[in-house]
N, C-alpha and C positions, 0 to 999 in steps of 0.2 A: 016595515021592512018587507021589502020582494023577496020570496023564493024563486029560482030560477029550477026552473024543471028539467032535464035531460034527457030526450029519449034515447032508445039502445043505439039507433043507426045515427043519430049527432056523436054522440061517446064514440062511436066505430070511426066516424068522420073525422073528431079533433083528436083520437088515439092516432090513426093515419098519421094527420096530419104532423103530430109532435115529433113522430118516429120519423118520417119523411124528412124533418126540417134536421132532427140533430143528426140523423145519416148523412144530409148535407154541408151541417157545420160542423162535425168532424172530417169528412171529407176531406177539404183544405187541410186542414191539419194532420192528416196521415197520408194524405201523398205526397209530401214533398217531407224528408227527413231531416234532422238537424245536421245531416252531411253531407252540406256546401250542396242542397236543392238538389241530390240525387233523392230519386221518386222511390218510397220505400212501398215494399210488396208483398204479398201473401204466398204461402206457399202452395196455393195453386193456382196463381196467375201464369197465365201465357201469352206470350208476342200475340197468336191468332186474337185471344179477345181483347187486347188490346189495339188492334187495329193499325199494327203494323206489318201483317202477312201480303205488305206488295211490293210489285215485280219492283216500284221506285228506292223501295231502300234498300236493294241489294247492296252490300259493301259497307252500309253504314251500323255505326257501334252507337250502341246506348250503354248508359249502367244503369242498376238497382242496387238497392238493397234491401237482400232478404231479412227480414228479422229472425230472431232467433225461434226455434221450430217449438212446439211442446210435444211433450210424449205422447198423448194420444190423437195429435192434428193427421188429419187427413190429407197426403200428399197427391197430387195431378200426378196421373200416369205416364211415364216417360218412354218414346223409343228413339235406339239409337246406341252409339258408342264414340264420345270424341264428338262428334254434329249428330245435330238431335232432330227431329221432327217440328217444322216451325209450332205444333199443337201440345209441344211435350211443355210439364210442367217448370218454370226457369230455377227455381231455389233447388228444386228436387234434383235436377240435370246438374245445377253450380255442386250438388254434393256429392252425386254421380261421379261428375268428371273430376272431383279433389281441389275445384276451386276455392270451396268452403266447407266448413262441417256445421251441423243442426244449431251450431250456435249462432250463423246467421252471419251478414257479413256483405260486402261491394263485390259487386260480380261486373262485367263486361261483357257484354254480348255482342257478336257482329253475324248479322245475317249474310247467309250467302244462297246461292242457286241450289236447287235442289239433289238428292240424289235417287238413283234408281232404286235402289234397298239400305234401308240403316239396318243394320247388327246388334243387336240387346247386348247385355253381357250382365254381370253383377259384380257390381265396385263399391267400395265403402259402405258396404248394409245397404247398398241401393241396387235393384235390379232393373234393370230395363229389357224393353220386348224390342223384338225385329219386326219392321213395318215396308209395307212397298212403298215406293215412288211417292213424293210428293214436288212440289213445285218451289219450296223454298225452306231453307233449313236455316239453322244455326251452332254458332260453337263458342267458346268462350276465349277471351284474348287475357295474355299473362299467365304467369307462373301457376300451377297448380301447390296447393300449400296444407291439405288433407292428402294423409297415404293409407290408402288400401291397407285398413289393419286387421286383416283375422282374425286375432285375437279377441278383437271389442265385444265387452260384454255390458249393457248397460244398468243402470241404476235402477235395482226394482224396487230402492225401500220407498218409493213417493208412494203416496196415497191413489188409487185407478177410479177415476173420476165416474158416477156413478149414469146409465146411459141415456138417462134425462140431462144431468149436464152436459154428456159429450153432446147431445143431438141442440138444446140451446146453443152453445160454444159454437159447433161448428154452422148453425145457422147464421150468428150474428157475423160470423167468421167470411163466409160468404158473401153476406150483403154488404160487407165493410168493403172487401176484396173488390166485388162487382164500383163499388163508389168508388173505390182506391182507381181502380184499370179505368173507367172514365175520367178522373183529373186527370191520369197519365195520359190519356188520347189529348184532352185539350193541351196540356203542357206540349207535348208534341205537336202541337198543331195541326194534326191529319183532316187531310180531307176528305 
């Protein structure tokens, strides 16, 4: 019987490789969600890295959906109040503006022309910054269905995941997201 021998940089090679292939084969399978082939998304995806920040889709609506957020997930930065910064986070802004709450949910998006200054504010446990001028923004279409609660105070009896997990978690988190917003460009078909 052969022994097969592995040097460290083959191992480094077929590790790549393995990582590389199931990034790709779950891919498929997490950009497009079981609801009716709306592309589901991470909580810090944005229109910019998606590759929808042009002047051609002014006016046009997409949806997502967000899943539902975890307690210690890291949200994309948001500015804006009401239309957002076309680079503002989309799940984080959908709970901003009361379209949805952490628990995730179909959003609707319609880009539009930019504005001179967006305005932060702080809404639902979300705060947003005021940012100047960009070239293309967004806002969300339909009923807002989370109200601005004050009072909210969340659940602290879970377990605080310890910061080796969080930094795992939020890595895989990232490169899922980064796979996820490339099917969503090819879905879209941009060019």
């Amino acid at each position: 019987m052969k022994t097969i021998k592995f040097n460290s940089q083959l191992k480094l090679v077929i590790t790549s490789w393995a990582i590389a292939f199931s990034a790709t084969f779950l891919q498929s399978a997490n950009a497009q969600s079981l609801r009716g082939g709306i592309p589901e998304i991470g909580w810090r995806s944005r229109l910019s890295s998606m590759g929808l920040d042009q002047a051609k889709n002014i006016g046009k609506t997409y949806n997502f959906y967000c899943q539902p957020a975890s307690k210690d997930m890291l949200h994309a930065p948001i500015w804006g109040t009401n239309t957002y910064t076309i680079n503002s986070g989309i799940c984080t802004t959908a709970v901003h503006s009361g379209m949805i709450s952490e628990s995730g949910g179909i959003v609707s998006v319609e880009l539009l022309e930019g504005q001179e200054f967006y305005t932060g504010s702080s809404k639902n446990e979300i705060i947003s910054e005021d940012h100047i001028g960009t070239s293309l923004s967004f806002t969300f279409i339909g009923e807002a269905i989370a109200v601005d609660n004050p009072g909210y105070q969340p659940n602290n009896q879970q377990r605080r995941p310890s910061t080796i997990e969080r930094v795992m978690v939020n890595s895989v988190q990232r490169g899922l997201e980064r796979s996820i917003e490339r099917a969503i460009t090819d879905i879209f078909k941009i060019d």
